[in-house]
C-alpha positions in Angstrom: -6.5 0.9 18.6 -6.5 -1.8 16.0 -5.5 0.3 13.1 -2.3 -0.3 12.6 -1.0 -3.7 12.6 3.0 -5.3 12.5 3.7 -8.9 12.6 7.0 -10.1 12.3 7.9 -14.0 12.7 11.7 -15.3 11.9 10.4 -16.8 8.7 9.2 -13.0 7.7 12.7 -11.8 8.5 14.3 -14.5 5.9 11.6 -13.7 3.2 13.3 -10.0 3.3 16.6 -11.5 2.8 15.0 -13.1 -0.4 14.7 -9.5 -2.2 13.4 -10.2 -5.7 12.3 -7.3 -7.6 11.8 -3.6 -5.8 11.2 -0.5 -7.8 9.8 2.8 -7.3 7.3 5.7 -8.9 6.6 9.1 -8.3 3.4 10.8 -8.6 2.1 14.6 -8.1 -1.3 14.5 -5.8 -3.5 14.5 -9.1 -6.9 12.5 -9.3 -4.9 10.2 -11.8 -2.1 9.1 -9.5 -4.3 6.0 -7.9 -5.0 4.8 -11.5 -1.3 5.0 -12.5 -0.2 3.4 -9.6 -2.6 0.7 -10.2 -1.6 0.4 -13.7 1.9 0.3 -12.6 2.0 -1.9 -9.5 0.2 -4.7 -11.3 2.7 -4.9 -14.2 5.7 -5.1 -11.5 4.1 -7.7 -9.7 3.2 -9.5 -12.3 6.6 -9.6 -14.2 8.3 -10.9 -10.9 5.8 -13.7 -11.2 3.3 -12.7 -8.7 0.1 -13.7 -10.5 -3.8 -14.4 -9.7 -5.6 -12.6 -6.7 -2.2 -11.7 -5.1 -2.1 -9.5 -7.8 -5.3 -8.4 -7.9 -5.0 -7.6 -3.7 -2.0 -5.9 -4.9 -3.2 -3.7 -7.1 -6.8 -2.2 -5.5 -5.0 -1.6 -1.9 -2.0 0.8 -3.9 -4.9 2.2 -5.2 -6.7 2.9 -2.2 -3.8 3.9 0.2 -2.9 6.5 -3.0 -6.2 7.6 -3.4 -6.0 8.4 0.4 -3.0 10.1 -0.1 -4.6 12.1 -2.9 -7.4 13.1 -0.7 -5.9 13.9 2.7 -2.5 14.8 1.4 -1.5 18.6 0.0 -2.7 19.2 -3.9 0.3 19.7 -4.9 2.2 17.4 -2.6 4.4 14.3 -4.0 3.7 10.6 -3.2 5.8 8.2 -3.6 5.1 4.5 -4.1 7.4 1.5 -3.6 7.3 -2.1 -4.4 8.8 -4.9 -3.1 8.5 -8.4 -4.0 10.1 -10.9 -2.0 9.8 -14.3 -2.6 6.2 -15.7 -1.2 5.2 -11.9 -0.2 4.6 -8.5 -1.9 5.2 -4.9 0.0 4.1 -1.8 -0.8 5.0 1.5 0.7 3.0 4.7 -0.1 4.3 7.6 0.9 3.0 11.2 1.3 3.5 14.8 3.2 0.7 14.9 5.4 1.0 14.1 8.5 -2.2 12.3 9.6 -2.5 9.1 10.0 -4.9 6.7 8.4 -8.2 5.6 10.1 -10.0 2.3 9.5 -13.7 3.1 9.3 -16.7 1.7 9.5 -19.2 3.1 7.4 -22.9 2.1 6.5 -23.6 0.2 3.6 -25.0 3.5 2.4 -21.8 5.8 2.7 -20.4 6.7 -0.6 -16.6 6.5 0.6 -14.7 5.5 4.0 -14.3 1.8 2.5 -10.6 2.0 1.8 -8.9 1.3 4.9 -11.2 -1.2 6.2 -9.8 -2.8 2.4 -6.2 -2.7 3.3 -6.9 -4.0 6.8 -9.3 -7.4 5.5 -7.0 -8.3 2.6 -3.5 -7.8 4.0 -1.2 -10.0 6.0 -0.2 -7.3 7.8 0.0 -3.2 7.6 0.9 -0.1 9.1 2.3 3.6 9.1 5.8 5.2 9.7 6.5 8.9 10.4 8.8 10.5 8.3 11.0 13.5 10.2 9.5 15.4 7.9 6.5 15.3 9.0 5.0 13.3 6.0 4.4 9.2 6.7 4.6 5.9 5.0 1.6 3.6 4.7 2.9 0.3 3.8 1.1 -3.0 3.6 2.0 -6.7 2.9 0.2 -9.9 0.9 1.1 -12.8 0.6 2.1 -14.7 -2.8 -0.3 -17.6 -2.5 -0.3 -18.5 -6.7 
């Protein structure tokens, strides 16, 4: 289908081994949880020294995958975002009650929305989504640390 990508090398198995930093927030489903998760993505990043357009990468795909979560999720569900920061590459995890799964789109240069996907897909190394027993799922995605 080509929305949902995993690559996995023995060098990406002993840059997990090489844990950093890793940290967690919890938001309600609110029209201000993508810009708090912004906000607070970037200052984790940065003070494990992830700097630059990493950063930057970092910090509009959290926003997009929990502005998704905001908009396809319950109102008043709970998302949960984790960070980790290994040492050359930085994962998130955004995780949500709603079952459905993310959907890169294509949309016309005239759409209003449908963009954010497409984002995460173009600017990651690699991404993808886990389903919780729950029923809820994890959207995670990876960049590298290139600065």
């Amino acid at each position: 289908m080509g929305d949902v990508r995993e690559l996995r090398s023995a060098g990406s198995v002993r840059r997990r081994e090489a844990l950093a930093e890793t940290g967690e927030l919890v938001l309600r489903a609110e029209r201000s949880a993508p810009r708090a998760a912004r906000h607070w993505i970037m200052r984790a990043v940065a003070a494990a020294g992830v700097h630059g357009t990493s950063n930057q990468v970092v910090e509009l795909l959290a926003g997009e995958l929990v502005a998704n979560a905001v908009l396809h999720g319950p109102s008043d569900g709970e998302i949960r975002v984790h960070v980790r920061i290994y040492q050359d590459e930085v994962r998130v995890e955004v995780t949500d009650e709603s079952p459905t799964r993310p959907r890169v789109r294509r949309p016309q240069p005239t759409d209003p929305n449908g963009r954010g996907m497409a984002l995460v897909e173009a600017l990651s190394s690699a991404w993808g989504v886990e389903r919780l027993d729950d029923g809820g799922k994890t959207v995670w995605f990876t960049v590298e640390n290139q600065d």
